[in-house]
N, CA and C atoms as an extended XYZ file, in Angstrom:
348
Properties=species:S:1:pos:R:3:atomname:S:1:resname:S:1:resid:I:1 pbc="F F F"
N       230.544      122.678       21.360 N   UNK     1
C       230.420      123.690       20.330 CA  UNK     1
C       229.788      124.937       20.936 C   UNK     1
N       230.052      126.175       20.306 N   UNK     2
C       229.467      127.127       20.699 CA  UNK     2
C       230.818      128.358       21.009 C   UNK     2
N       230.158      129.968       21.357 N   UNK     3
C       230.992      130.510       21.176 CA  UNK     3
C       232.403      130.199       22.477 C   UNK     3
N       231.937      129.865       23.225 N   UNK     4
C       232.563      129.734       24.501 CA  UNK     4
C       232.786      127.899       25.184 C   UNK     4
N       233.361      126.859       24.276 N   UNK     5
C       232.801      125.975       25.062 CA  UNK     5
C       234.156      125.465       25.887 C   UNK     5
N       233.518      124.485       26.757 N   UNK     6
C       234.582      123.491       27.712 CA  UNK     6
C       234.913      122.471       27.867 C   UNK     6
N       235.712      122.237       28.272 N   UNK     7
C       236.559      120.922       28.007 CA  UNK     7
C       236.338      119.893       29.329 C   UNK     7
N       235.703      119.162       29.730 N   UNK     8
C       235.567      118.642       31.024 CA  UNK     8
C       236.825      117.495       31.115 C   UNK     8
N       237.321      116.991       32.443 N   UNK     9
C       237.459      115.738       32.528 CA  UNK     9
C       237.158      114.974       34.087 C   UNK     9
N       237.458      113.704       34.238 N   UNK    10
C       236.909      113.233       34.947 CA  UNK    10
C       237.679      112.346       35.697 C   UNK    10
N       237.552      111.265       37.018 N   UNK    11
C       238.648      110.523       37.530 CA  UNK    11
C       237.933      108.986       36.621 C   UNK    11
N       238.137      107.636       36.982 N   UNK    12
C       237.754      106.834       36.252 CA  UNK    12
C       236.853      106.526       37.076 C   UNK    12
N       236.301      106.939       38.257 N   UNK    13
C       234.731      107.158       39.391 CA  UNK    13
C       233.704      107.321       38.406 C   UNK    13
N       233.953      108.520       37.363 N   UNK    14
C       233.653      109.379       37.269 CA  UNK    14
C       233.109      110.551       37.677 C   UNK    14
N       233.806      111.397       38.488 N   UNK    15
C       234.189      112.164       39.446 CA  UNK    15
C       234.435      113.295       38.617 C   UNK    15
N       233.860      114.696       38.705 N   UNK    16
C       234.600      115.588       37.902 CA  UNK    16
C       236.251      116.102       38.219 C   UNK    16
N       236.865      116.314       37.596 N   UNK    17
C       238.340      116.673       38.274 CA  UNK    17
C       238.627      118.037       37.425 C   UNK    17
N       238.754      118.742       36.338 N   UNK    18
C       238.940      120.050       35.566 CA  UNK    18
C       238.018      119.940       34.545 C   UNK    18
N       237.808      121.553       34.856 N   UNK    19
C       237.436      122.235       33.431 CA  UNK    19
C       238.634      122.891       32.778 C   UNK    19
N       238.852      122.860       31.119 N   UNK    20
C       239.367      123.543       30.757 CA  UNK    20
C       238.593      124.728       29.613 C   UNK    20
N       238.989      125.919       30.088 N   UNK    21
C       238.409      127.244       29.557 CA  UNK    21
C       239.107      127.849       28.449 C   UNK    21
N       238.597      127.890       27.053 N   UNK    22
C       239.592      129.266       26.077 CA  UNK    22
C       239.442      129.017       25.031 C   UNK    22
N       238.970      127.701       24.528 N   UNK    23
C       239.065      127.346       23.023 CA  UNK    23
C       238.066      128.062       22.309 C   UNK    23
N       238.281      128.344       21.098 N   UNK    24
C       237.231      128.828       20.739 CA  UNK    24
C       236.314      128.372       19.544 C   UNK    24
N       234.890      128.379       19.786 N   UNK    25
C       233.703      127.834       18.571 CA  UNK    25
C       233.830      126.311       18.466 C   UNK    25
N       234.205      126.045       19.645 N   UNK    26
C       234.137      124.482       19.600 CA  UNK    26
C       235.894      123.554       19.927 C   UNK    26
N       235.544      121.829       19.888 N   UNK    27
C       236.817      121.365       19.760 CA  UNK    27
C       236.784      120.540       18.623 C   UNK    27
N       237.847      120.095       18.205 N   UNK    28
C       238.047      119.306       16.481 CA  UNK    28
C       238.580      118.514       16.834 C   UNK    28
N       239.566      118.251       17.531 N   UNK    29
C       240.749      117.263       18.431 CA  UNK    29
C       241.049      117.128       19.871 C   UNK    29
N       241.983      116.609       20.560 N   UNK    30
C       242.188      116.960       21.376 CA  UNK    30
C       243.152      116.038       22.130 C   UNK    30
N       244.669      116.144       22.481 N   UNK    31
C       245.015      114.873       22.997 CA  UNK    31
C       245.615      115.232       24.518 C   UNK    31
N       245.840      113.938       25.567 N   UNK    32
C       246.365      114.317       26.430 CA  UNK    32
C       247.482      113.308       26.875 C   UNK    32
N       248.289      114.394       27.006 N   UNK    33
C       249.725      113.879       27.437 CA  UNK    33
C       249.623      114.205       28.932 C   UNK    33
N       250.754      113.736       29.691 N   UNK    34
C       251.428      113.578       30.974 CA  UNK    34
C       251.169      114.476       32.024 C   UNK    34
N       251.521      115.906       31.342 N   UNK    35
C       251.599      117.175       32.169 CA  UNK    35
C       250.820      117.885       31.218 C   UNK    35
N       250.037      118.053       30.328 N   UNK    36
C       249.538      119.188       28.971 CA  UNK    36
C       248.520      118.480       28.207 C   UNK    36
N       247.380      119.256       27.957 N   UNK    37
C       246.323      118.698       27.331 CA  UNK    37
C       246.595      119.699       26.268 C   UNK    37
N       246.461      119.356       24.923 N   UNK    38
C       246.815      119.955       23.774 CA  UNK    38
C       245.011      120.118       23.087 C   UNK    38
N       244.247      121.256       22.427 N   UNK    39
C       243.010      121.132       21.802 CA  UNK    39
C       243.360      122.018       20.683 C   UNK    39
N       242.276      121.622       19.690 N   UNK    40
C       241.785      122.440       18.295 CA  UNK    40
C       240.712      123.139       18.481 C   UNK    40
N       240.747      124.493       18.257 N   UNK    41
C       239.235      125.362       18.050 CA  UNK    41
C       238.817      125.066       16.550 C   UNK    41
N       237.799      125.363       16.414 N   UNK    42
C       236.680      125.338       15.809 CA  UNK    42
C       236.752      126.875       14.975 C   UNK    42
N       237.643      127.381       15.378 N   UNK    43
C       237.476      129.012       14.494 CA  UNK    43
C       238.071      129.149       13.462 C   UNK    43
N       238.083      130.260       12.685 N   UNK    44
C       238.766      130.026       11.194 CA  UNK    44
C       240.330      129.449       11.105 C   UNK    44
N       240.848      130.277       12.306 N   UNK    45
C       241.867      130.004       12.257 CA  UNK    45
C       242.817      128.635       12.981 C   UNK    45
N       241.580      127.998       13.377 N   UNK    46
C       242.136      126.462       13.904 CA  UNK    46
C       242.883      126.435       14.803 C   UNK    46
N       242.514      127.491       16.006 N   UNK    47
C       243.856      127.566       16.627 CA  UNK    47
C       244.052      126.238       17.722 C   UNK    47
N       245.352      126.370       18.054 N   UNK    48
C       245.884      125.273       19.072 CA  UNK    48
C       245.945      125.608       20.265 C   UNK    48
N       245.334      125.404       21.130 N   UNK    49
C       245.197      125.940       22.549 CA  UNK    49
C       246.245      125.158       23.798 C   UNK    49
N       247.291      124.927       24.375 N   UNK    50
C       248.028      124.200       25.328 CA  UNK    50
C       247.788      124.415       26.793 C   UNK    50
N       247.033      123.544       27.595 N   UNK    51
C       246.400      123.045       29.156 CA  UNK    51
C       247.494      122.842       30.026 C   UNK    51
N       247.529      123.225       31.500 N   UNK    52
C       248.390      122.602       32.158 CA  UNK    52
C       247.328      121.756       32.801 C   UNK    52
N       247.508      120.711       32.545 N   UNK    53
C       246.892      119.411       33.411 CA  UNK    53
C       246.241      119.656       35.111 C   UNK    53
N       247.441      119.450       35.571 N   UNK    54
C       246.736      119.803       36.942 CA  UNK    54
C       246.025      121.095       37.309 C   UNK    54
N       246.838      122.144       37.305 N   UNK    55
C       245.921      123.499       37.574 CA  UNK    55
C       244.395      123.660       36.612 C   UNK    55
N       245.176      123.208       35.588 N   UNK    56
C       243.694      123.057       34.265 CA  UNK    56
C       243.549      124.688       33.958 C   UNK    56
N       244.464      125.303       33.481 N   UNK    57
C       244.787      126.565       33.011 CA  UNK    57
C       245.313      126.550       31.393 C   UNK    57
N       245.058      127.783       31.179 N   UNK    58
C       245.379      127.978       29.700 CA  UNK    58
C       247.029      128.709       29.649 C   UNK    58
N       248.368      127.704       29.030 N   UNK    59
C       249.258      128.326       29.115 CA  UNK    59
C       249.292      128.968       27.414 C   UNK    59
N       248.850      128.298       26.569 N   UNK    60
C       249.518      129.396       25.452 CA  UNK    60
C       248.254      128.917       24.132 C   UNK    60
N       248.141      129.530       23.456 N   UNK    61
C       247.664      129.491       22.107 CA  UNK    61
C       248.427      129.576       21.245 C   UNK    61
N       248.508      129.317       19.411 N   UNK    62
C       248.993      129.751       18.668 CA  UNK    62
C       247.816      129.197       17.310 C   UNK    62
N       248.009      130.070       16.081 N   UNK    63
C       247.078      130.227       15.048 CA  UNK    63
C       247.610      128.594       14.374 C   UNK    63
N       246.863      127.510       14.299 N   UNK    64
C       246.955      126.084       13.971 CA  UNK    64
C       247.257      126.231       11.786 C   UNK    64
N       246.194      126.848       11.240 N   UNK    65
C       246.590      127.595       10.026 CA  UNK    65
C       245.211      127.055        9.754 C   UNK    65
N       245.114      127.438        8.392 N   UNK    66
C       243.283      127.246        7.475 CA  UNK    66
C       243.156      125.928        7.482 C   UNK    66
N       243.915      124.980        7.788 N   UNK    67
C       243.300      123.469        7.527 CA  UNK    67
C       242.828      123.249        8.841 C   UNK    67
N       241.361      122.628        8.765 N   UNK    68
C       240.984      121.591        9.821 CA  UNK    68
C       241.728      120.597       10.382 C   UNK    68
N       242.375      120.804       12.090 N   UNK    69
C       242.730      119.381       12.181 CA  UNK    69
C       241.846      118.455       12.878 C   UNK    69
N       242.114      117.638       12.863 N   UNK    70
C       240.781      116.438       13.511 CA  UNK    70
C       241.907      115.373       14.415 C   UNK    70
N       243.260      115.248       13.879 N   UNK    71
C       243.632      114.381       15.324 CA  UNK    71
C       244.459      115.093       15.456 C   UNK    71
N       244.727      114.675       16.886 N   UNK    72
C       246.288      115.239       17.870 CA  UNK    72
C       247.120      114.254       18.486 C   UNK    72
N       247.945      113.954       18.788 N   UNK    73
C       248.888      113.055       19.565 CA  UNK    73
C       249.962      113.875       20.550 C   UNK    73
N       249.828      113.819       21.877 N   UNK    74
C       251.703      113.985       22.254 CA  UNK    74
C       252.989      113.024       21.642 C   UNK    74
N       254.011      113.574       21.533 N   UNK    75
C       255.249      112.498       21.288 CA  UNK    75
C       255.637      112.551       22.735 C   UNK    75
N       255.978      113.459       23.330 N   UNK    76
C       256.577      113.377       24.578 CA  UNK    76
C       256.182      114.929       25.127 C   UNK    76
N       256.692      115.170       26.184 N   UNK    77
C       255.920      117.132       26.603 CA  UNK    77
C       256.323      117.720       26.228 C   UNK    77
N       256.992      117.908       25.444 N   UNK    78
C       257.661      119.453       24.196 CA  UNK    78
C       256.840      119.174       23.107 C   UNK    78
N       256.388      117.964       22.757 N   UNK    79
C       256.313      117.592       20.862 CA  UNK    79
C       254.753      116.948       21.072 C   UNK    79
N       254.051      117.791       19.791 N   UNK    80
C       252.928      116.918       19.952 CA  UNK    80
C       252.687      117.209       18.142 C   UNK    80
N       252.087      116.610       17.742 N   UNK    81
C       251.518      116.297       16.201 CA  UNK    81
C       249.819      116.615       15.985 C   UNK    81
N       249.687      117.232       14.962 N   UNK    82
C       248.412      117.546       14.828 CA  UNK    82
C       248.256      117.247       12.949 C   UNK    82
N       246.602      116.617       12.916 N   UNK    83
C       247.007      116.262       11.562 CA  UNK    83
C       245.436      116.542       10.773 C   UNK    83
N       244.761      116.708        9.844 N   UNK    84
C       243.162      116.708        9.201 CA  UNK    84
C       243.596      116.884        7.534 C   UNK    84
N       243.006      117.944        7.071 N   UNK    85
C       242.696      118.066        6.041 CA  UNK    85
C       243.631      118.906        5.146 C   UNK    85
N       244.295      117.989        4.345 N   UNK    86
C       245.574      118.268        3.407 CA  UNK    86
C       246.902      118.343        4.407 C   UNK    86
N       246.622      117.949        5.346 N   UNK    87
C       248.243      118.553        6.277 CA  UNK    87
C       248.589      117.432        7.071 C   UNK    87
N       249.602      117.974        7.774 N   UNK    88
C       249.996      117.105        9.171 CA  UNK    88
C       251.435      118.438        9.689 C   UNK    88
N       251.131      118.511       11.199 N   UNK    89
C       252.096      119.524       11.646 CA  UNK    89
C       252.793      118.760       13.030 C   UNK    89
N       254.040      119.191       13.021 N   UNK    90
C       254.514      118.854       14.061 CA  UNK    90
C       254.922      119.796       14.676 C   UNK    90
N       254.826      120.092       15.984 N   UNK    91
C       254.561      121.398       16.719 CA  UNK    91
C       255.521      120.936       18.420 C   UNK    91
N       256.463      122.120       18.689 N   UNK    92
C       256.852      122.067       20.153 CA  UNK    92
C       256.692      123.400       20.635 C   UNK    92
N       256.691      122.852       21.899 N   UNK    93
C       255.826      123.593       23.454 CA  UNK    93
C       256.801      123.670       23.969 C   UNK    93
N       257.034      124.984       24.193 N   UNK    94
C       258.698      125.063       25.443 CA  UNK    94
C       258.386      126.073       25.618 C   UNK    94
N       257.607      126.778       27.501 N   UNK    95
C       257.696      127.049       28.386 CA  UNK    95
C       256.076      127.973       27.599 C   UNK    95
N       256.175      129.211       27.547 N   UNK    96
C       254.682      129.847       26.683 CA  UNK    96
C       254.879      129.930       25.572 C   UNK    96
N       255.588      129.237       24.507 N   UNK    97
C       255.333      129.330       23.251 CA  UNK    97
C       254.998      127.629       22.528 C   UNK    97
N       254.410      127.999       21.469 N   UNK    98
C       253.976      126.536       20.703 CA  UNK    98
C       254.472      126.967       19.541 C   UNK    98
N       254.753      126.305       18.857 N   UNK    99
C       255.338      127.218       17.318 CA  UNK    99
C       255.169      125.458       16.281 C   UNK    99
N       254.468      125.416       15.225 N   UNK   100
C       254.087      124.202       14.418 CA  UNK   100
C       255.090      124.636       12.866 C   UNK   100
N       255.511      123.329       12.766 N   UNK   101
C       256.271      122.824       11.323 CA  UNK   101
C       255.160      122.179       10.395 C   UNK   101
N       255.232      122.864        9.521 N   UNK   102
C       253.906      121.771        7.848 CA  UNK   102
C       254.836      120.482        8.153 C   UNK   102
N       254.238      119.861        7.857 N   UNK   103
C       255.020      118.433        7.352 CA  UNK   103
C       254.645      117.998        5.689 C   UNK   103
N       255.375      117.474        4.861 N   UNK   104
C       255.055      117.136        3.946 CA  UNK   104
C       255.453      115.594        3.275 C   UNK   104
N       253.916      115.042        2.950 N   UNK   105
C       254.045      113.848        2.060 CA  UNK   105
C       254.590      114.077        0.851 C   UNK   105
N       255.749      113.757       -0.131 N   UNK   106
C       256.375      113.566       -1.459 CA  UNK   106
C       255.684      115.224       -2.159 C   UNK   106
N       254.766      115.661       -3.523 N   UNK   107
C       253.903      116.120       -4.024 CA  UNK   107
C       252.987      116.917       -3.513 C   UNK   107
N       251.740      115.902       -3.081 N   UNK   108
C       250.257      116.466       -2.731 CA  UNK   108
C       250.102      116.231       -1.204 C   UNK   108
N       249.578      116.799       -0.525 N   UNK   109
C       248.731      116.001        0.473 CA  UNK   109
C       247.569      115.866        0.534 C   UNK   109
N       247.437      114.743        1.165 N   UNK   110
C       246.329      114.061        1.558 CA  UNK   110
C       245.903      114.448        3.118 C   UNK   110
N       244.172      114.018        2.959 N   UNK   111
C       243.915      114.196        4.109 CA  UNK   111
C       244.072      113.125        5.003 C   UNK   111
N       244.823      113.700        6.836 N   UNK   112
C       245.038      112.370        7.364 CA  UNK   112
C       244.006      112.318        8.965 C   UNK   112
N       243.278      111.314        8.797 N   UNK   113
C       242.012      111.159       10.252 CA  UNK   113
C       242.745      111.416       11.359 C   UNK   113
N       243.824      110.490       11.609 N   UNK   114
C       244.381      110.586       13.073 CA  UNK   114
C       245.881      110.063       12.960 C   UNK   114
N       246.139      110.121       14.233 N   UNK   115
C       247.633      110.095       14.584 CA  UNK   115
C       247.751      109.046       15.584 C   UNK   115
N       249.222      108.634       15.228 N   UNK   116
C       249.763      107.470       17.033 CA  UNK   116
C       250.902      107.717       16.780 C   UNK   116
């Protein structure tokens, strides 16, 4: 948390191996796929931040929308799912853009904890 924070990870030594830099006011989620670490900021606008794994660089952002999400999943490296409070989005990554679909339960939504 905080205005600036980071994303560490590690080998299973525990060995540091990347930082990742950009999110902003914190993380809410965060999942990692193959080649792309996908995170949630903490700012009004929830944004979605997309990692290249190895270099551990920031390839793209996009505005996540006013709902909190709290889980993330990859489907595969284009498609990843993000889901919290009243929502669930399904979102693809192809090359610097991320661009997210609402998803909708029947009516209302509900809030959903996490994803698989």
């Amino acid at each position: 948390m905080g205005a600036k924070p980071v994303i560490h990870s590690w080998d299973k030594d525990g060995a540091p191996l990347k930082s990742f830099k950009g999110v902003k006011n914190g993380v809410s989620a965060l999942a990692v796929g193959s080649k792309y670490l996908v995170a949630s900021g903490m700012d009004d606008n929830h944004y979605v931040f997309v990692f290249d794994i190895d270099k551990g660089t920031l390839l793209t952002s996009e505005k996540g929308g006013r709902d909190v999400i709290i889980g993330m999943k990859w489907v595969d490296d284009s498609h990843f799912v993000s889901v919290g409070v009243k929502h669930y989005k399904y979102w693809t990554f192809e090359g610097k853009s991320v661009k997210g679909q609402t998803g909708v339960f029947g009516k209302t939504s509900n809030n959903i904890l996490c994803c698989v």
